[in-house]
C-alpha positions in Angstrom: 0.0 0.0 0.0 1.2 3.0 -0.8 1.1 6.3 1.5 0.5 8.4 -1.4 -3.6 9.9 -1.8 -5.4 8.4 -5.0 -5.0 10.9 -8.2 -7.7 13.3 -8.4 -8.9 13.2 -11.5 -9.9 16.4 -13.2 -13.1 17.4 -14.5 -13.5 19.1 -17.9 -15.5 22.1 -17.6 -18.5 22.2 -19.6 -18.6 25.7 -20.2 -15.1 25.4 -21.9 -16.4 22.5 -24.0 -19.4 24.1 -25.0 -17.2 27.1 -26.5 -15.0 25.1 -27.9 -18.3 23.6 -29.9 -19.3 27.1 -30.3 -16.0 27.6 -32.0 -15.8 25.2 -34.4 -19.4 25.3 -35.5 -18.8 28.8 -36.6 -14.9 28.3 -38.1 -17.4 25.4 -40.5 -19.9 27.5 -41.1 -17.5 30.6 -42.6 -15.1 27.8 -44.5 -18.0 27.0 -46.2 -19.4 30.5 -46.9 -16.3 31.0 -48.0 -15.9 28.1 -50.7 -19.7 28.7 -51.9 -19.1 32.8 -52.6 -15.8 31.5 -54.4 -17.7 29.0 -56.4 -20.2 31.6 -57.2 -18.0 34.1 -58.2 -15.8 31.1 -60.4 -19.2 29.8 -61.9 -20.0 33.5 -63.0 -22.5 33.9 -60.1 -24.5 31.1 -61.0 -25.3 29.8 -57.7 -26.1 33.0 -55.5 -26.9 35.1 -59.2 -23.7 36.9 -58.0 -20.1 37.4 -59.4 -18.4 39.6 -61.9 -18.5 37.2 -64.8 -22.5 37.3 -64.3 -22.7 41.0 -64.3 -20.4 41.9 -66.7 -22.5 39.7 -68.9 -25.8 41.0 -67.6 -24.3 45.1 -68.4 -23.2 43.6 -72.2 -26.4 42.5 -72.3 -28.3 45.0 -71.1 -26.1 47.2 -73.4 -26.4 45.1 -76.6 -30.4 45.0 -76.6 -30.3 48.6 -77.4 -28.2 48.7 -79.8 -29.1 47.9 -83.3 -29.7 44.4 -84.3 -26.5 42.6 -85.5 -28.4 41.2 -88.9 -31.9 41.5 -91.2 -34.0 38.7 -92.9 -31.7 37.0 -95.0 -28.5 37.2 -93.2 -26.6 34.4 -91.8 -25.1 35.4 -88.4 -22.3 33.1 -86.2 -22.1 32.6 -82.8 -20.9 30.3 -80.5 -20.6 27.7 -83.4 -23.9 28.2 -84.9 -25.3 29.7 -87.4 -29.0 31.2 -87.6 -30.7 32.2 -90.9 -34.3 34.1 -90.9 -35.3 33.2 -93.7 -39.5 34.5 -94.0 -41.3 36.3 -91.6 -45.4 36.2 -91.9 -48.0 37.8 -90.1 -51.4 35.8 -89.9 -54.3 35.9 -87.2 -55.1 32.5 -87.8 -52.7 29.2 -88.0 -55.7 26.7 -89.2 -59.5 25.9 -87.8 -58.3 25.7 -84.0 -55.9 28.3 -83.3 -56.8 31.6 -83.7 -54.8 35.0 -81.9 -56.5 36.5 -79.1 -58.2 39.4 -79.6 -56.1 42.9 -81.1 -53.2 40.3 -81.4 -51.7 38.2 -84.7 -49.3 35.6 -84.8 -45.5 36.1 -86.2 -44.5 33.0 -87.7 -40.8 33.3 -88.5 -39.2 30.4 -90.6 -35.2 30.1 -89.6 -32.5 27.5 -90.3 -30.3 26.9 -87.6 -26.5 24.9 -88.2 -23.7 23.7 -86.1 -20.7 25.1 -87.2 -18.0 25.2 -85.1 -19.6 22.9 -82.0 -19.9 18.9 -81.9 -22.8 19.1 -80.5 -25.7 21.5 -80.3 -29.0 21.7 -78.5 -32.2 23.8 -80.5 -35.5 24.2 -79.2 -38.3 27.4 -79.9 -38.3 28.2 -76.5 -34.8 29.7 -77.3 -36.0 31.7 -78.8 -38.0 35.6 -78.1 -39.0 38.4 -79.4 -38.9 42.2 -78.3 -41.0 45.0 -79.9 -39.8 48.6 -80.2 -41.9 49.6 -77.2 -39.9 47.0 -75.3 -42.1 44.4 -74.7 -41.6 40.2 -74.6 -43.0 37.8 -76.1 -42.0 33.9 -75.9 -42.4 31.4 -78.6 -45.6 29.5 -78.1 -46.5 25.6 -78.9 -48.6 25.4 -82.3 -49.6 22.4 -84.5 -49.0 24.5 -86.7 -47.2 23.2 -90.2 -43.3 23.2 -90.5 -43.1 23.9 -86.9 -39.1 23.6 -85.5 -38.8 20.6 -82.6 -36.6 20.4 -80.3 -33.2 18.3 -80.6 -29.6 18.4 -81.2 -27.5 19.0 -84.2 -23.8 17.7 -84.6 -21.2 19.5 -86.2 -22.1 20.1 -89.8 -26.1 19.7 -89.0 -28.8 21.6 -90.2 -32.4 22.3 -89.4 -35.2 24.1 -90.7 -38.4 25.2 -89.3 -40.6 27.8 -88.1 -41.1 29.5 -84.8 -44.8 31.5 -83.6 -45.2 34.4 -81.6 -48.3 35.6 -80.9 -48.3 39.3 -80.5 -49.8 42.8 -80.7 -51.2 43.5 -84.0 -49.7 47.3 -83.5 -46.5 45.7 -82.5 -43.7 47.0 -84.7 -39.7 46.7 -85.0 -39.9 43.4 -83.8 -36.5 41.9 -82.8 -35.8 38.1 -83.0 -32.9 36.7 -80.1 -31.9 33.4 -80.3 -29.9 32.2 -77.8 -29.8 28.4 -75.9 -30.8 28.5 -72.5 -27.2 26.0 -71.5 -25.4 26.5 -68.3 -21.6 26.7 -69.5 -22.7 26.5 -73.5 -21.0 29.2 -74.4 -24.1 30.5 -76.3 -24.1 34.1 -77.1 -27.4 35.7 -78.5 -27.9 35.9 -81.8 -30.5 39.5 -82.4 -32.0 39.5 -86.2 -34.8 42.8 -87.2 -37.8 40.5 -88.5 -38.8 44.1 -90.7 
């Protein structure tokens, strides 16, 4: 037996370990605010809608639109590795027996041929498509039956494809401009503006 008292042994404090929780919760919780606002500025601010890739983008944007449109009907334009062509532009109020334009509106139907140029592979669809009037205002492709109507798919390098795209819009609608541009995260797809006058 030994004269010597049994070792006390010693208590953490649960104060200190709760800090110590405290503190690492919150050195976790900046790391990964951190890596997320550098994602988002890397990605061009497509996570948050932040980053200077995504507003310089949004400023040449913004500043392109009121510019003058880069071609007219009949004009091949190149972007991103494809090519758009408008070839006709109608105006009708009625596409056949079941679809007829709302009231002090018409449809635009606007036939273009679309080719992969300098991609291997690229994605088409009308809803990549819009059209802004003079007095600023948007309209979206809309689904039709109608004849010659352009699908949605993808063309490889060297492809081709033909069809047409409806808008319905204000009859008084005038200096309507035609954007085309894919709706891809990193595509690379820069928008294509053609004057359908």
């Amino acid at each position: 037996m030994s004269n010597y008292p049994p070792p006390q042994q010693v208590q953490p404090s649960s104060m200190g370990h709760g800090v110590r929780i405290g503190i690492g919760i919150v050195i976790g919780i900046v790391l990964i605010l951190a890596l997320s606002m550098g994602a988002c500025v890397a990605c061009g601010g497509l996570m948050l809608g932040i980053g200077s890739r995504e507003a310089a983008r949004q400023a040449q944007e913004n500043s392109a639109s009121n510019n003058s449109p880069v071609a007219r009907i009949g004009q091949r334009v190149e972007k991103g590795g494809v090519a758009l062509t408008v070839q006709t532009v109608s105006r009708k109020k009625s596409l056949g027996r079941f679809e007829t334009a709302d009231q002090g509106h018409s449809y635009v139907i606007v036939d273009v041929l679309l080719e992969a140029t300098d991609r291997n592979e690229a994605p088409y669809n009308p809803m990549y498509f819009k059209v802004k009037d003079s007095d600023g205002v948007e309209y979206n492709s809309g689904f039709t039956t109608a004849k010659d109507s352009l699908s949605s798919g993808n063309l490889y390098k060297g492809d081709k494809v033909r069809g047409n795209i409806v808008f319905e819009v204000r009859e008084k609608a005038s200096g309507l401009v035609l954007t085309y541009e894919p709706l891809v995260i990193f595509g690379g797809f820069g928008p294509i503006r053609i004057l359908l006058e």
